[in-house]
C-alpha positions in Angstrom: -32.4 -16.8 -27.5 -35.9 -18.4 -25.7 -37.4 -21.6 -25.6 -40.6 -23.2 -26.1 -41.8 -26.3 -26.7 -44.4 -26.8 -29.2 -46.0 -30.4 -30.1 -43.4 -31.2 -32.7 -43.6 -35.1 -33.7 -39.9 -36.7 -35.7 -40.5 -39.6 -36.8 -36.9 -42.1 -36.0 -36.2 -42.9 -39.5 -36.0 -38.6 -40.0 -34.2 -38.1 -36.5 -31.4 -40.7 -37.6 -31.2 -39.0 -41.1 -30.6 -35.7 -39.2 -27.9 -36.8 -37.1 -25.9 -39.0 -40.0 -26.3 -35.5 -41.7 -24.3 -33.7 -39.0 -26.5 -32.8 -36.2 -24.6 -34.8 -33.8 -21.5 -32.7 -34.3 -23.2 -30.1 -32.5 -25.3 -28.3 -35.4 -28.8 -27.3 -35.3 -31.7 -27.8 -38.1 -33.2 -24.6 -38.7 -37.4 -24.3 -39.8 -38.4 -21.6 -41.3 -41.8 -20.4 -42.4 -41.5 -18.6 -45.9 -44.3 -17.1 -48.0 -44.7 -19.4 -51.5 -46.6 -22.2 -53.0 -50.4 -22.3 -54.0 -51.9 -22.6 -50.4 -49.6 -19.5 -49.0 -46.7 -21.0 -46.8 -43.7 -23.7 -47.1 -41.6 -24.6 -44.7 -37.9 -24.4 -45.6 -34.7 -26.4 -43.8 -31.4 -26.0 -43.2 -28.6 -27.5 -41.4 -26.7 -24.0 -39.7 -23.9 -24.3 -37.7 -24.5 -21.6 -35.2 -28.0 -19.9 -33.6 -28.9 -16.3 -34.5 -29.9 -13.5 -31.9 -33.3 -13.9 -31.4 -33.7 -17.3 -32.3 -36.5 -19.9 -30.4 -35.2 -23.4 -29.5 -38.4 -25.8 -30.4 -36.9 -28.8 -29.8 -33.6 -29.8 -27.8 -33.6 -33.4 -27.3 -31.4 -37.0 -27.8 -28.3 -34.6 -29.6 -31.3 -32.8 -31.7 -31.9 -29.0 -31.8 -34.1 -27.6 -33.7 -34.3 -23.8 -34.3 -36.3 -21.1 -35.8 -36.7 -17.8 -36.0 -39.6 -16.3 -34.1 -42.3 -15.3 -36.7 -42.0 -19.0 -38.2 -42.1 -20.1 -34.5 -46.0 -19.0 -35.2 -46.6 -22.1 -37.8 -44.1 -24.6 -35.9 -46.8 -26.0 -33.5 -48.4 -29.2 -34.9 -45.3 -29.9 -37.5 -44.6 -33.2 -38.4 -41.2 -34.2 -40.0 -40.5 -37.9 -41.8 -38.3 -38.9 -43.6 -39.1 -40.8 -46.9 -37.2 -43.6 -48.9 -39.8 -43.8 -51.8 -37.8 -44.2 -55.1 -39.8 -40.9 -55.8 -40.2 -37.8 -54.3 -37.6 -39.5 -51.0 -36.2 -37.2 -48.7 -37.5 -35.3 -45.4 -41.5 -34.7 -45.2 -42.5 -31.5 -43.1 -45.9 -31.1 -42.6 -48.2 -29.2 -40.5 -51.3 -31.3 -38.9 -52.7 -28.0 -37.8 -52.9 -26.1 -41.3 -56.1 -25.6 -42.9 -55.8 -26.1 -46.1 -52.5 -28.0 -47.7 -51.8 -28.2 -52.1 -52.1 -31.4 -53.5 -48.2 -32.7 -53.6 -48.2 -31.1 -49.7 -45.4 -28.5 -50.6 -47.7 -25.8 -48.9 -49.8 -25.4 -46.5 -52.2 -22.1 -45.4 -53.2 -21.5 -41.5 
């Protein structure tokens, strides 16, 4: 296990969502980086229980940990995560201000 600490921006309205979803209880929200979508990359999230060997803590603060595996800790820098409560498409918003190209509906992103 190794930390870091990237420039990783939560807006309050996704840090509250994460913690009524369990986070306070001692949980972690896992990033990953996975290959898919039209521009190359997606992010994908999870709410895990325990850390893995090797994992990289990018953000431990106010009863938040978030966690990723090293490779994805490559694309974390710059990553932006909101929360939405449009009637559609609501939910949590992770996006990469760094990437250099993103698809239309912002599902991907390429770096």
């Amino acid at each position: 296990m190794s930390s870091t600490t990237p420039a990783i921006t939560i807006t309050e309205n996704a840090r509250q969502r994460l913690l009524d979803a369990g986070l306070q209880e001692g949980g972690y929200l896992r990033i990953k980086v996975i290959s898919g979508g039209c521009s190359g990359h997606t992010f994908d999230a999870t709410i895990e229980a325990e850390m893995s060997d090797g994992d990289v803590i990018v953000l431990d603060h106010d009863n938040l940990r978030i966690i990723t595996d090293p490779k994805s800790s490559l694309f974390i820098n710059g990553l932006d995560i909101d929360y939405s409560n449009d009637l559609i498409q609501a939910g949590f918003r992770l996006t990469n201000g760094n990437a250099s190209e993103s698809c239309g509906c912002g599902a991907s992103f390429a770096m």
